[in-house]
Structures are given as structure tokens and as C-alpha cells.
C-alpha positions in Angstrom: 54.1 -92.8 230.2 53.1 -89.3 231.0 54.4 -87.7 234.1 52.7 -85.3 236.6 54.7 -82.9 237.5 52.7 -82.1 240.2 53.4 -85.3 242.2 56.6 -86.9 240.3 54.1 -89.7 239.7 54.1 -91.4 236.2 51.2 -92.9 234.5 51.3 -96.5 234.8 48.6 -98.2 232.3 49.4 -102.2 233.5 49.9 -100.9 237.6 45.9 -99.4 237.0 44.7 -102.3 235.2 46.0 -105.0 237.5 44.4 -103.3 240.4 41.1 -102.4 238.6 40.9 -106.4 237.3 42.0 -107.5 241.1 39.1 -105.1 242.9 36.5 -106.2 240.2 37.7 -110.1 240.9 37.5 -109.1 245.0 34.4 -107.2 244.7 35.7 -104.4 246.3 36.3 -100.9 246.2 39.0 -98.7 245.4 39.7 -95.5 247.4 40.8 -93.7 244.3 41.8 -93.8 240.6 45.1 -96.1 241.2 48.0 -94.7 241.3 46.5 -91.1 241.5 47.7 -90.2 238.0 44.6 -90.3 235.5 44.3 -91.1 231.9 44.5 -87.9 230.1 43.6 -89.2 226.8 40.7 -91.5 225.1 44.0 -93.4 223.8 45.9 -93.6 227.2 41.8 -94.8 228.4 41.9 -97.5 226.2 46.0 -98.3 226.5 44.4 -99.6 230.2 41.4 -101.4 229.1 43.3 -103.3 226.8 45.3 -104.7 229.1 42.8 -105.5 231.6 40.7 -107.5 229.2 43.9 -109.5 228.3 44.6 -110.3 232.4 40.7 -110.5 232.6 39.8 -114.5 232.9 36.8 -114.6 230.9 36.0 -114.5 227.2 35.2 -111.1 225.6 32.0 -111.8 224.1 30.8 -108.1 223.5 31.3 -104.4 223.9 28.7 -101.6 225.3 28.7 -98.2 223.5 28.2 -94.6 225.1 28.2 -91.4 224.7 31.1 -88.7 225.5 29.4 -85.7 227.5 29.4 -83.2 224.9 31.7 -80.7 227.2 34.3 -83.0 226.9 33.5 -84.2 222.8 35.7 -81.6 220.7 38.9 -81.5 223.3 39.2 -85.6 223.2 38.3 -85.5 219.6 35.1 -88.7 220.5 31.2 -88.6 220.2 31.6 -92.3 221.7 33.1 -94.7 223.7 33.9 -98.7 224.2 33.5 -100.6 227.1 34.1 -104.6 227.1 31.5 -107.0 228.1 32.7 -110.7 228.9 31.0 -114.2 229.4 29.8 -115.0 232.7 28.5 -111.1 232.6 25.7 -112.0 229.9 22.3 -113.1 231.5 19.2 -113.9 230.0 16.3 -112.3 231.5 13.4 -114.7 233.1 9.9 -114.0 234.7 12.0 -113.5 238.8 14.4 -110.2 238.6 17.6 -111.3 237.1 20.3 -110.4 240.6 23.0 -108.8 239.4 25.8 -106.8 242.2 26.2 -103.6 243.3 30.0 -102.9 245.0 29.8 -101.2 248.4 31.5 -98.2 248.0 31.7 -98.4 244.2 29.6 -97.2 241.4 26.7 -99.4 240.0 23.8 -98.0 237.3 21.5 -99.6 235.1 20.6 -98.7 231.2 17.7 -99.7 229.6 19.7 -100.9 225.9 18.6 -101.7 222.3 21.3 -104.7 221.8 22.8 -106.0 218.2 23.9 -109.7 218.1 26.4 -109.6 215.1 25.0 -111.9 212.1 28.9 -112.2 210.8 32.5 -111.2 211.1 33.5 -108.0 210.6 36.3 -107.4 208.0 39.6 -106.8 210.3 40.6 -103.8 208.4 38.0 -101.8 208.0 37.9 -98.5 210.2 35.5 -96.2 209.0 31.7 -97.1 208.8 28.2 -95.8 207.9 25.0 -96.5 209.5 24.1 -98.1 206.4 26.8 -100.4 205.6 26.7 -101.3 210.1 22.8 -102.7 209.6 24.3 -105.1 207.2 26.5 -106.7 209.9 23.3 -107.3 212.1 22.0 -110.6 213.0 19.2 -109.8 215.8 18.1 -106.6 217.6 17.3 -107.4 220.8 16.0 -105.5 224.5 18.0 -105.2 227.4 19.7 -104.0 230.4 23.3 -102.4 230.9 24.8 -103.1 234.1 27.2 -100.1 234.6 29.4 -100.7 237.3 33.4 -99.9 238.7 34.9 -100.3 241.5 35.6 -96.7 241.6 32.4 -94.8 242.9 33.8 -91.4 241.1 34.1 -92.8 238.1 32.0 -90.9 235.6 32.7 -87.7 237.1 36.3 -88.3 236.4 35.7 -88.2 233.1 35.7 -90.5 229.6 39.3 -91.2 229.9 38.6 -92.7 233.2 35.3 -94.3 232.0 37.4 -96.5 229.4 39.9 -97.2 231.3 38.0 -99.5 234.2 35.9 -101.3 231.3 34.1 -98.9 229.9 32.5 -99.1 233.0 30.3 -102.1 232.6 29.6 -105.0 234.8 27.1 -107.1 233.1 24.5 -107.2 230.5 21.0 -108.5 230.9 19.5 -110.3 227.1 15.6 -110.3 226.9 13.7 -110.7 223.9 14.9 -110.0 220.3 12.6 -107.4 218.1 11.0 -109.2 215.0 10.7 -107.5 211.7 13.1 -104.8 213.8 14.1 -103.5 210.5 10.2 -102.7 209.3 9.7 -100.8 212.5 10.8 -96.9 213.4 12.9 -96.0 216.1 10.4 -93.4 217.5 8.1 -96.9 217.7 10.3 -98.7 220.1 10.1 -96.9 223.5 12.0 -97.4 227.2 10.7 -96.1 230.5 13.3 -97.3 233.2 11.6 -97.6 237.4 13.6 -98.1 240.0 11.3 -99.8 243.0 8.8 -98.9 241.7 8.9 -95.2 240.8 10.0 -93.8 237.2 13.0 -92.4 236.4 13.7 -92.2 232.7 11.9 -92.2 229.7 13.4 -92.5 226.4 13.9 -95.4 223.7 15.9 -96.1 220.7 15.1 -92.7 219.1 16.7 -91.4 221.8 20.3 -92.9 221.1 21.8 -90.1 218.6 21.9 -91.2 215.1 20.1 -94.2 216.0 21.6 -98.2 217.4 23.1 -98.4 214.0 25.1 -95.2 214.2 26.4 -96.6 217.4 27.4 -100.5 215.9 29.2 -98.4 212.8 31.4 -96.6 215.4 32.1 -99.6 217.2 32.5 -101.6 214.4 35.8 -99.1 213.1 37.0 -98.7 216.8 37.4 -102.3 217.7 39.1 -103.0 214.4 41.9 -99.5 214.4 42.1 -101.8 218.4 43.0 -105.0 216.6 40.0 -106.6 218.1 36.9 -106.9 215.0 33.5 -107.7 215.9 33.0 -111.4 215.2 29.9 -113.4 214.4 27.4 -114.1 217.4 28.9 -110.8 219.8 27.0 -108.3 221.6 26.6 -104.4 220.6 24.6 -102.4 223.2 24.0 -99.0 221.9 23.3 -96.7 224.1 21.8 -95.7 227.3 18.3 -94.8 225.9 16.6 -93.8 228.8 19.6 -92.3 231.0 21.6 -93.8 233.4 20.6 -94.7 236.6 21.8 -95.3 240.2 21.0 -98.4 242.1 22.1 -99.7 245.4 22.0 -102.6 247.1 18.4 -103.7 247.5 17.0 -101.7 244.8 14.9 -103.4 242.0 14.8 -102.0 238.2 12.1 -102.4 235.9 12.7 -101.3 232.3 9.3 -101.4 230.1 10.2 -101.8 226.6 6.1 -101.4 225.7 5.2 -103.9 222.9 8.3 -106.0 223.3 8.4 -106.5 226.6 9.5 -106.1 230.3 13.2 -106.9 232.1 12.9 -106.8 236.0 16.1 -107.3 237.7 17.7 -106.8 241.3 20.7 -105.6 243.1 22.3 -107.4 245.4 25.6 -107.3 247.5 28.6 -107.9 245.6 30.7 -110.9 247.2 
């Protein structure tokens, strides 16, 4: 545990991820980072999320990937990080808006996402990863939406440490179609335009995601095994937030437009 001198509090990695898990379970807000003394660390980050997905009671089914700020890259030593995604988060997309909940007080986003379905286990001990050798490991590319959402509204501007440690700060992850003949097709040819009710606010796709959706899986792929947790057959890799990430509310609708392979509409509504 790390101290802070400042208030004589210590870092407390299971106190902050039993009261993340029991706000997420409420659907309430916290006031603050719990406890007041924040991750300092990518490793202290992920000492917390570790332990929420183990008092979390739901199947981890997947992880999200994103990006470290670059201000922040060279003094935690990551280009990336992991967030966990879990069962009863995963929705299929259907013609009405897929409803998905927004915390009052707290922090809720969506991401238009290029998502890899794993074709087969991962080897546990591998940690280090190319592109190349990632695209081997993929079953299906398919179109999506991130939910990004924590019970803490400050969340990103915190910092990555505090980003990993609520769950990467995901909340739920929206499956539409898979991309045939993905592998034939250049990245610059599969585009993302993100509205929210109605009005544009990103455009991007998965050129936009740096070294492409497979440079994300290879990172992912190393940092879930050096965690003890490899990627398994049939999980969920979303790569990146191609267009951006954006703020939703309550009431809001998101469209994300992924041109010639189609459209996810979904909704926000009240968390209960």
C-alpha cells in the first residue's frame, strides 16, 4: 500500500474495489475516488480491477482496449489500456435503439468500436505480441458500440490509473454485424461517424485506431496473459474508440454509421 503523506491515508486496492462493484451494482454515484487516495500507477490501476472482476457476479466474457493520452504515455511507461467487459453487458443490436443506462451523477460515453471475437485460446504464457501473429487469433471482426461508463463522473480526468481501476471504465458493449472478407478489405475502407440525437459528433473509423484493431488485440493479448487471465476462444476484443468518445445523458439517442456494414442506434436511459 502506498501512503499519502499528505492526508495519513493509505491506498486501499480491495476498500476501492468493493465500493466501485457496490455503486455499479446500486446504480449510483460516488462523490469521489474512494477513499481519496488515487492509483498512482498503471499496476496499482489494475491491482483494483482485478479484484473487482473477482467480487463482480458476472462472467468476464471480454475486455475493451484504449488509448493512454499521450501526456501521460512515457511517465506510466503504456500506449494502452484494459478494461473488463462481463455477460449480461453484451447486447446484440436490433432495428429499435438498444437502451443501455446512464448513472445520474456519474460518467456515461459511447464509442463507435471495430470488435474481434477470438477464433481460439490464447497460449497462457505468451506476453509479447505482433500485429501479425494477433490476426491469427481472430475468429470474426465485427461493428459496435462501447458503453463507457463509472460511477465516478471525474473519471477520465483523473487519469489512466483511475480509468483501470473502475473497469476500465466500461459499462456495456453493443454487437451488430460481423465484417465478411474483413481481412480483404483496408482499414481506411471501413469508416465511423458517431450522432448523438441526431447531430454529428465524430468521424473516424478503424484507420483511425493507431496501428490498426490488430495492434490493439496483440497488446491485449500479452497484457491479459503477464494478468494471469489469457484470451480464450469465443471472447470479445474492442479496439478502440474510432471516432472519439462521447458524452451522453439520460435521454439522449446515439447513432453510429458504420457506411457499407451497417447502422447501431441505441438509447440512454436512467440507471436503476
Amino acid at each position: 500500500m502506498t501512503v499519502s503523506e499528505a492526508e495519513g491515508e493509505v491506498f486501499a486496492p480491495a476498500s476501492i474495489a468493493a465500493q466501485f462493484v457496490q455503486a455499479r451494482l446500486e446504480g449510483v454515484s460516488v462523490p469521489g475516488y474512494p477513499g481519496g487516495v488515487l492509483p498512482q500507477t498503471m499496476a496499482q490501476g489494475y491491482a483494483v480491477q482485478d479484484l473487482a472482476i473477482d467480487l463482480w457476479p458476472d462472467e468476464l466474457v471480454g475486455w475493451k482496449v484504449g488509448l493512454v493520452p499521450p501526456q501521460h504515455q512515457q511517465r506510466l511507461g503504456a500506449e494502452r489500456l484494459a478494461g473488463c467487459i462481463f455477460k449480461t453487458k453484451v447486447w446484440q443490436a436490433g432495428e429499435a435503439p438498444t437502451p443501455f443506462r446512464a448513472i445520474a451523477g456519474g460518467f456515461t460515453a459511447v464509442e463507435a468500436e471495430f470488435v474481434i471475437r477470438l477464433g481460439r485460446d490464447a497460449p497462457a504464457g505468451k506476453t509479447g505480441w505482433t500485429a501479425e501473429e494477433a490476426a491469427d487469433y481472430v475468429g470474426e471482426l465485427l461493428v459496435g458500440v462501447e458503453i463507457a461508463g463509472s460511477p465516478l463522473a471525474v473519471i477520465n480526468q483523473l487519469g489512466p490509473p483511475i480509468v483501470a481501476s473502475d473497469f476500465g471504465n466500461n459499462d456495456g458493449q453493443i454487437l451488430s454485424t460481423a465484417i465478411e472478407n474483413w481481412r480483404d478489405i483496408a482499414w481506411e475502407d471501413m469508416p465511423a461517424e458517431t450522432f448523438i440525437n441526431g447531430v454529428s459528433v465524430g468521424r473516424g473509423g478503424a484507420a483511425a485506431i493507431p496501428g490498426s484493431p490488430l495492434a490493439a488485440l496483440a497488446f491485449l493479448l500479452g497484457h491479459v496473459a503477464a494478468r494471469g487471465r489469457p484470451l480464450k476462444k469465443g471472447m470479445l476484443v474492442t479496439t478502440g474508440a474510432s471516432t472519439g468518445i462521447h458524452d451522453i445523458a439520460a435521454g439522449d439517442k446515439a447513432r453510429v454509421d458504420f457506411g457499407p456494414f451497417g447502422i447501431v442506434d441505441c438509447v440512454a436511459v436512467p440507471a436503476r
